[in-house]
C-alpha positions in Angstrom: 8.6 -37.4 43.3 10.7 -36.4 39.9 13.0 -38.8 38.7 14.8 -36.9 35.8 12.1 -35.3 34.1 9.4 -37.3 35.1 7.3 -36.5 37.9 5.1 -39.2 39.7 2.6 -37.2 41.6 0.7 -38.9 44.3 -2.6 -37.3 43.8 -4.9 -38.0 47.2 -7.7 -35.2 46.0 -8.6 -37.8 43.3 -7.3 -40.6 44.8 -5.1 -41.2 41.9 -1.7 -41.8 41.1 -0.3 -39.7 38.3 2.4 -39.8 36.0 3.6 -36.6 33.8 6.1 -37.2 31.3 8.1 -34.0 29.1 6.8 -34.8 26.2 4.7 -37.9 24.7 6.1 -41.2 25.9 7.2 -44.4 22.8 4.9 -46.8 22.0 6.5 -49.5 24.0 6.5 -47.0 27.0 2.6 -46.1 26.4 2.0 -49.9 26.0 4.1 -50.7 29.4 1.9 -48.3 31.3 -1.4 -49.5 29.8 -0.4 -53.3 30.8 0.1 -51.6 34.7 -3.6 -49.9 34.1 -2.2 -46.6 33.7 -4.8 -44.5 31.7 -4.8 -41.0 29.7 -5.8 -38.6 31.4 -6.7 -35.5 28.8 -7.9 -33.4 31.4 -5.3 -33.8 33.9 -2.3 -34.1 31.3 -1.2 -37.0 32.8 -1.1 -41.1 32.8 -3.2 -42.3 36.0 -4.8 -45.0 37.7 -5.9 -45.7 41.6 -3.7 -45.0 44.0 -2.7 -47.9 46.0 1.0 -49.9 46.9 1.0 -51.9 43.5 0.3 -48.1 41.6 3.7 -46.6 43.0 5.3 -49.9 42.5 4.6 -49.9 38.7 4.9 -46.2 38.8 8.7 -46.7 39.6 9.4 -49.6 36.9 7.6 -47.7 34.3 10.0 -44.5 35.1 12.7 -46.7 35.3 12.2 -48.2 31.9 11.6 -44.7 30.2 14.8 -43.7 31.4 16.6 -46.1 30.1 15.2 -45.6 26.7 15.8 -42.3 26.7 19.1 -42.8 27.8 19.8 -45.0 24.3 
């Protein structure tokens, strides 16, 4: 799913889901993320954490949130 230019990829391989952003997200964005247990992923290039119901749901709100800062 890409909403803008942020793609939430649903990753079932490694049972993760993944968030890649264009470039490196603000502090208040990166802090957002770690409050959902989102994690850096160096290897995959990409914020993740387990996939599960709650993971998509905070997925959303965190794209939604970096949108509208980027938007400002």
């Amino acid at each position: 799913k890409t909403i803008g230019e942020v793609k939430i990829i649903d990753n079932v391989e490694l049972n993760r889901l993944q968030i890649s952003f264009p470039g490196k997200p603000a502090d208040d964005i990166r802090a957002l993320l770690k409050s959902y247990g989102f994690r850096w992923c160096p290897s995959e290039g990409t914020w993740q954490r387990q996939r599960s119901n709650a993971a998509t749901y905070y997925a959303e709100q965190v794209v939604s949130k970096y949108q509208e800062v980027v938007k400002l």
